[in-house]
C-alpha positions as a printed NumPy array, in Angstrom:
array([[ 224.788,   98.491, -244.313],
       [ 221.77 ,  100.782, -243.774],
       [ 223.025,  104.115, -245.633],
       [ 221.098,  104.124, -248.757],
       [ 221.058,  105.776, -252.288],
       [ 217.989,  106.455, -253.708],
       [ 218.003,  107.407, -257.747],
       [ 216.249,  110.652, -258.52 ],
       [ 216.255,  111.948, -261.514],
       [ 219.614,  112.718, -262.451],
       [ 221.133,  112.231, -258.623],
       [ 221.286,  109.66 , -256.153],
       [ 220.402,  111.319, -252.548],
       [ 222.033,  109.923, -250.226],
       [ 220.989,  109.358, -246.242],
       [ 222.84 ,  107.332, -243.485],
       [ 225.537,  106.988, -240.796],
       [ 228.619,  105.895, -241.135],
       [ 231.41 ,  105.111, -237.997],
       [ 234.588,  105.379, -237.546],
       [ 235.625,  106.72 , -240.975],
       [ 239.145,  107.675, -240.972],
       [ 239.904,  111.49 , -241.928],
       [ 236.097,  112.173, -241.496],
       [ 234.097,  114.798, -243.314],
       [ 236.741,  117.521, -241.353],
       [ 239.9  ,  116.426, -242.905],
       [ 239.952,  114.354, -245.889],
       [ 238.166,  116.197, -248.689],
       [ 238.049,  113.128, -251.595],
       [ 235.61 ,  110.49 , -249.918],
       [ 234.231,  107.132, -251.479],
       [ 230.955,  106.588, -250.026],
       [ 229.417,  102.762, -250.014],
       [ 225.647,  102.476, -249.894],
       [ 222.795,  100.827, -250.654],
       [ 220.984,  101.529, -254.272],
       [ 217.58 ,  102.108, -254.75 ],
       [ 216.053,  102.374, -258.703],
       [ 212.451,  102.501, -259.183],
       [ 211.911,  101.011, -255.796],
       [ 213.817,   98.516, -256.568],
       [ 217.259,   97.589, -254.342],
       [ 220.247,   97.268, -256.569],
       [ 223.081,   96.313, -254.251],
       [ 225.779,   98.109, -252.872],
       [ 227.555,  100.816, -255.108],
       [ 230.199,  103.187, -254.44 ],
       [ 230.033,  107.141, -254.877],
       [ 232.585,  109.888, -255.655],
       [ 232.153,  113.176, -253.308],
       [ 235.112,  116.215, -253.135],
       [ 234.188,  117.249, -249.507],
       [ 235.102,  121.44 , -249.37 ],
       [ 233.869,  121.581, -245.598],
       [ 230.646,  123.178, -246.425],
       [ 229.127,  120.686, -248.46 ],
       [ 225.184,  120.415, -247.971],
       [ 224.138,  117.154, -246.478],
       [ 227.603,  115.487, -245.546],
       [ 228.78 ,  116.454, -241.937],
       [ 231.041,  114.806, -239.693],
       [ 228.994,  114.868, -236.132],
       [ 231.543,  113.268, -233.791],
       [ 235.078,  111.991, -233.082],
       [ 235.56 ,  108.275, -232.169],
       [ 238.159,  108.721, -229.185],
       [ 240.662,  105.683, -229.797],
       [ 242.738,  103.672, -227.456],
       [ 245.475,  104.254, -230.31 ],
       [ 246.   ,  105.543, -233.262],
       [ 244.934,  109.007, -232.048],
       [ 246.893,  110.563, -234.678],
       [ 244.342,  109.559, -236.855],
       [ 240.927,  110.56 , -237.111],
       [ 238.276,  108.3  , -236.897],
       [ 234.868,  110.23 , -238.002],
       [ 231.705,  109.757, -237.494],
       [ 230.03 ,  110.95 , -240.695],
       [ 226.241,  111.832, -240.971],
       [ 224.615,  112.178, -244.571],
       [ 221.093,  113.704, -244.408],
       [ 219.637,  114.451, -248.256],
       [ 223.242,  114.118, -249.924],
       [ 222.821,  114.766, -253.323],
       [ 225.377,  113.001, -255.79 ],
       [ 225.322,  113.485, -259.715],
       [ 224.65 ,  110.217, -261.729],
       [ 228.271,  110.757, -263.08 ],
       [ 230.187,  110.157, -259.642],
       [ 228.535,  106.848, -259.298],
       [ 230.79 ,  104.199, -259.389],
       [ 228.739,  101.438, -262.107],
       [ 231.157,   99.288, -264.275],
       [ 229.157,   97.363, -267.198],
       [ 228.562,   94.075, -265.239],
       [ 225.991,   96.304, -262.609],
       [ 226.493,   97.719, -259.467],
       [ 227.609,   94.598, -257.545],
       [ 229.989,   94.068, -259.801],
       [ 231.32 ,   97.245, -258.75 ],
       [ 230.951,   96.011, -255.629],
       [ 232.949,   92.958, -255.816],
       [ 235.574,   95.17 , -257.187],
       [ 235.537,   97.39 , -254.291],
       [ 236.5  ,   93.897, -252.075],
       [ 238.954,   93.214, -253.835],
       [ 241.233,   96.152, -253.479],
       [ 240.776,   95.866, -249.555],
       [ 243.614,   92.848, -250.383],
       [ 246.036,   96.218, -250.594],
       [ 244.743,   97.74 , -247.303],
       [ 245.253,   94.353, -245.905],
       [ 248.942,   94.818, -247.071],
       [ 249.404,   97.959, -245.622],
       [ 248.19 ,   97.366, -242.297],
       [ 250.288,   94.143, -242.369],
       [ 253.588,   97.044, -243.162],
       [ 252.454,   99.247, -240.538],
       [ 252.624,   95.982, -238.067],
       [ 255.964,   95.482, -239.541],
       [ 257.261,   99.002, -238.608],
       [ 255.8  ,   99.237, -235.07 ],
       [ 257.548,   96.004, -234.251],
       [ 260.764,   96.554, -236.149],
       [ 260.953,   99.83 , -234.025],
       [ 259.715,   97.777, -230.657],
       [ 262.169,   95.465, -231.067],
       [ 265.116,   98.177, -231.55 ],
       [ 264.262,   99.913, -228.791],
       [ 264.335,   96.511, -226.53 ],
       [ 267.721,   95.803, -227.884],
       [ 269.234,   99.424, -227.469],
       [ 267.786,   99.582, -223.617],
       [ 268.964,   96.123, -222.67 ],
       [ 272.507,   97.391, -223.86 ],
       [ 272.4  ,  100.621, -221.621],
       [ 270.595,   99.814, -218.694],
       [ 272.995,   97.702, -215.948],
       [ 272.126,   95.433, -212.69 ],
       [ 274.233,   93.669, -211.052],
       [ 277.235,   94.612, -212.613],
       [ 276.389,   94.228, -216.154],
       [ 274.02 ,   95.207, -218.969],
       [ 270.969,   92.917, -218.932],
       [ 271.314,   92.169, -222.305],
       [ 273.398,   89.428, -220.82 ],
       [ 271.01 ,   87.677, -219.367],
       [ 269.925,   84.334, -221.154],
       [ 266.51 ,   85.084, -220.446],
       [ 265.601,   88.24 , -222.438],
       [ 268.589,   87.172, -224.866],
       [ 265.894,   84.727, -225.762],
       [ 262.842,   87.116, -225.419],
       [ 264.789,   89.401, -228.259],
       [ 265.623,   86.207, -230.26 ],
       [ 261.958,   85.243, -230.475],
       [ 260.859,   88.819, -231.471],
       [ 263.742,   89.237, -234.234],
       [ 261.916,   86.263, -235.573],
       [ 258.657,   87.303, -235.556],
       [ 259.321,   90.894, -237.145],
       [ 261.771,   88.521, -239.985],
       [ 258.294,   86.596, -240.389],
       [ 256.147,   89.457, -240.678],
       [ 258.399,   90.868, -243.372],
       [ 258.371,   88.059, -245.468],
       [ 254.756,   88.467, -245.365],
       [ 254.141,   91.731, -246.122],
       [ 256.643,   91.155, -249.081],
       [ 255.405,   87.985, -250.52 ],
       [ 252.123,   89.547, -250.441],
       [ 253.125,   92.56 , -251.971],
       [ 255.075,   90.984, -254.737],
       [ 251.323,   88.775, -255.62 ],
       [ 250.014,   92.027, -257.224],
       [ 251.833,   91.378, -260.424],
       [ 250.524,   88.05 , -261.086],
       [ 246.522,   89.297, -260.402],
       [ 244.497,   90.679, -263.361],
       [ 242.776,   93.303, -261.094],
       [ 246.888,   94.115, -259.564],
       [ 245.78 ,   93.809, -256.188],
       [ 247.413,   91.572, -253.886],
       [ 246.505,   88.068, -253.699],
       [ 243.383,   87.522, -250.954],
       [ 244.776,   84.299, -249.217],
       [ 248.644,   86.285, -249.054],
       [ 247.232,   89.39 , -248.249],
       [ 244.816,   87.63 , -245.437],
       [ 247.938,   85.581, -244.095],
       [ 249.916,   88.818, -244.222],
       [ 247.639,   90.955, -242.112],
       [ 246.723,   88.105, -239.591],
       [ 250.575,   87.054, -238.757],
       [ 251.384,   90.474, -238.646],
       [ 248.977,   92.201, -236.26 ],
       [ 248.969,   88.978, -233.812],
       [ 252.646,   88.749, -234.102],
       [ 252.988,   92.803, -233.019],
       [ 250.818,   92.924, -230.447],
       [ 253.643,   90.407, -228.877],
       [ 256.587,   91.952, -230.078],
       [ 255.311,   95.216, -228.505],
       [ 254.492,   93.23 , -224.838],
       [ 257.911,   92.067, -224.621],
       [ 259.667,   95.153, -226.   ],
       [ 257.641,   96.676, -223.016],
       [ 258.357,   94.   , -220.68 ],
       [ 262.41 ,   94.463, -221.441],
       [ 262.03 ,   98.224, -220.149],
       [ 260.383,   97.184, -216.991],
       [ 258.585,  100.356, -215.276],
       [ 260.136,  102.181, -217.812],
       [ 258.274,  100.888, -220.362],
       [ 255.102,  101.428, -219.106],
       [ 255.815,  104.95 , -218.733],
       [ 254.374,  107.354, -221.419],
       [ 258.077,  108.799, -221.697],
       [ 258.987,  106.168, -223.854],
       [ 256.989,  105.285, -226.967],
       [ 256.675,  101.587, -225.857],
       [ 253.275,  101.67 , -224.106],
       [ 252.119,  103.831, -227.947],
       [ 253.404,  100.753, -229.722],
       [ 251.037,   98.581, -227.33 ],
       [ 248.23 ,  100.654, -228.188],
       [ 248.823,  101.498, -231.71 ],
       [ 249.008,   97.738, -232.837],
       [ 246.101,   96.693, -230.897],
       [ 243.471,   97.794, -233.872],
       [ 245.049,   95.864, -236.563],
       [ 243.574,   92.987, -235.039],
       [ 239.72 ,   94.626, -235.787],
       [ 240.387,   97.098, -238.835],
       [ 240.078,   96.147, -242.344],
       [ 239.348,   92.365, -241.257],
       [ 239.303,   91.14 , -238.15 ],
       [ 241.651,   87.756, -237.231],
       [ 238.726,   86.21 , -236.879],
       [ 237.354,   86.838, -240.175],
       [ 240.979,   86.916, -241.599],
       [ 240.977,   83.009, -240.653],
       [ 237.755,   82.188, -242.254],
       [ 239.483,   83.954, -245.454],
       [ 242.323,   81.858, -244.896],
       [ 240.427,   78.496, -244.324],
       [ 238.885,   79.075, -247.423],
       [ 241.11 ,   79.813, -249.788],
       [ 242.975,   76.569, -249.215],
       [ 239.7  ,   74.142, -249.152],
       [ 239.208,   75.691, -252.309],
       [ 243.141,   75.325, -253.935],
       [ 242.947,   71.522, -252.875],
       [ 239.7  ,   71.571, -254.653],
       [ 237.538,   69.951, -251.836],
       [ 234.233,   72.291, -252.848],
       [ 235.072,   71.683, -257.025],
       [ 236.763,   75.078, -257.434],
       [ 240.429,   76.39 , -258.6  ],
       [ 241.802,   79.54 , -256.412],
       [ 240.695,   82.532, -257.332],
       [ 244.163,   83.109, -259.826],
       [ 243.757,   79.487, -261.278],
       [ 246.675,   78.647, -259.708],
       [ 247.177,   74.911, -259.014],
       [ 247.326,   74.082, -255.013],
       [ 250.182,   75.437, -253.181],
       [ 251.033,   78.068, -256.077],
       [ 250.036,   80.743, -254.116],
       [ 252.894,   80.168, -251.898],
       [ 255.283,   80.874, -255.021],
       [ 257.226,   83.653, -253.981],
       [ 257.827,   86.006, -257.657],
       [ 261.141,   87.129, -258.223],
       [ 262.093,   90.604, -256.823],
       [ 260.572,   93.601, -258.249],
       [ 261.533,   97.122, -257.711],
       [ 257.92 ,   98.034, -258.   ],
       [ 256.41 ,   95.891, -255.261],
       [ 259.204,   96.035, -252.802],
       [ 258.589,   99.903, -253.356],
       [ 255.06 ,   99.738, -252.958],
       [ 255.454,   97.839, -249.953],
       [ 257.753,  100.296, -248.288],
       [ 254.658,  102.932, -249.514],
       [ 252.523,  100.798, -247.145],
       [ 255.327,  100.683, -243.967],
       [ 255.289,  104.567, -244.2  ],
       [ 251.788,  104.803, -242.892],
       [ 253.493,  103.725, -239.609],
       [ 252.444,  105.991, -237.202],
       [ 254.787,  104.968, -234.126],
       [ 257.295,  106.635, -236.556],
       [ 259.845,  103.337, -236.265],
       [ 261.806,  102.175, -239.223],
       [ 260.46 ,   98.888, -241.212],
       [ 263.757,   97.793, -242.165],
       [ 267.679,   98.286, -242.475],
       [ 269.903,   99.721, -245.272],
       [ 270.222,   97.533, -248.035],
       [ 266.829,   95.393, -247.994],
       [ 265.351,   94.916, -251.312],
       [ 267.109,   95.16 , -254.83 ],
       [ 267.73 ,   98.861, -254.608],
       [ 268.993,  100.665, -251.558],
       [ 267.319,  103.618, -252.938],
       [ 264.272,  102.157, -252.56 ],
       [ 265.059,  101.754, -248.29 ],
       [ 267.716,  103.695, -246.351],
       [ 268.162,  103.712, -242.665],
       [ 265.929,  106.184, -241.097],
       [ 263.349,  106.114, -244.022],
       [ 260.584,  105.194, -241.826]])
């Protein structure tokens, strides 16, 4: 990280470049900005600031638009801060020092982990109901392919995978209540996010492959499932990284480097799955909303409350 914050006075000024922010300096107008502190010539860490973005504000500009392969509903910023001044009071500094506050900061990523893992959820749920309703309607020789044995099975293995993912995203979800910080738990969060932007990315090939030509054509919203799932795999951890995560949350459960998991949970706890809350399950479907492909996450009647998810919800 090479933005910086440099303490004068009674305001940090802040200078840097940031990429691919999403809802840039032009849209969103509430922005936490991560950067390196500076005291006395001295560097602090990383520490998070508070700025409400009107449009106009001096020093904070958004200079160019990252053009995704998906997503494009979204705007991905980049965002230039040249002399940004920020009072003392929208600094982000618990008592234990700025990378305390930092550490903090990490840990509610576990949340956008979640969420991404829902919007994977929703793209494929929606894939796979697409696959299903074409291979009903569309005939050859005589009879709807959904007949044939051999995308019978391709539909099989993808009503799987989005079942998986689901679990996932709800066993992660459900963690939150058993974490002193309430975010998610890192290891089900990580496993969450991995399964379910490696599993999409599949589910949305075959869906495609189902429709044939028709697929691939950008009057069906296959092909935007194809792209849209393709970043989950880089944002807000990528597999790679979401491995490493996973890797070592279970050396350290089984206690091979000396240490408990990071809820001092014996080994394998963290696979407990909590009893059903209204709360989670609703926060999860929170998280499936931010699906941009516009699919449903689920069917009427999951979770304790139908309230909570109807048909057409998402």
């Amino acid at each position: 990280m090479t933005t910086k914050a440099v303490k004068n006075g009674e305001v940090y000024v802040i200078n840097g470049l940031k990429h691919w922010i999403t809802g840039g300096a032009d849209v969103a107008k509430l922005h936490l900005i991560l950067a390196r502190v500076e005291e006395e010539g001295e560097d602090q860490g990383i520490g998070g600031f508070i700025v409400v973005h009107e449009g106009t504000t001096k020093g904070m500009s958004a200079t160019k638009r990252h053009r995704g392969m998906g997503l494009r509903s979204l705007p991905e910023m980049e965002v230039c801060f040249e002399n940004l001044e920020v009072h003392e009071s929208m600094a982000i500094r618990p008592e234990g020092g700025w990378k305390r506050g930092f550490a903090g900061i990490i840990d509610s990523y576990n949340s956008q982990r979640v969420g991404s893992a829902a919007v994977c959820l929703g793209i494929s749920q929606g894939a796979l109901e697409h696959a299903i309703a074409y291979s009903k309607s569309r005939h050859q020789f005589g009879r709807p392919i959904a007949e044939f044995q051999g995308l019978q099975w391709m539909m099989a293995d993808m009503q799987v995978m989005v079942n998986a993912m689901r679990n996932f995203v709800y066993q992660a979800a459900r963690s939150s209540v058993r974490t002193k910080a309430g975010f998610p738990e890192p290891l089900l969060a990580a496993q969450a996010k991995l399964y379910g932007s490696e599993r999409s990315k599949k589910v949305a090939h075959d869906a495609l492959q189902i429709h044939g030509a028709e697929g691939y054509s950008r009057d069906q919203p296959l092909e935007r499932y194809y792209r849209d799932t393709r970043m989950f795999s880089i944002g807000g951890g990528t597999a790679q990284i979401l491995r490493n995560t996973i890797a070592g949350e279970n050396i350290d459960a089984h206690g091979l480097t000396g240490g408990g998991n990071t809820v001092g949970q014996p080994p394998h706890a963290a696979l407990h799955i909590a009893p059903d809350s209204s709360n989670s399950v609703a926060f999860t479907h929170d998280m499936m909303k931010q699906n941009i492909g516009g699919a449903r996450c689920c069917r009427t009647g999951v979770g304790p409350d139908d309230s909570v998810c109807r048909q057409g919800d998402f």
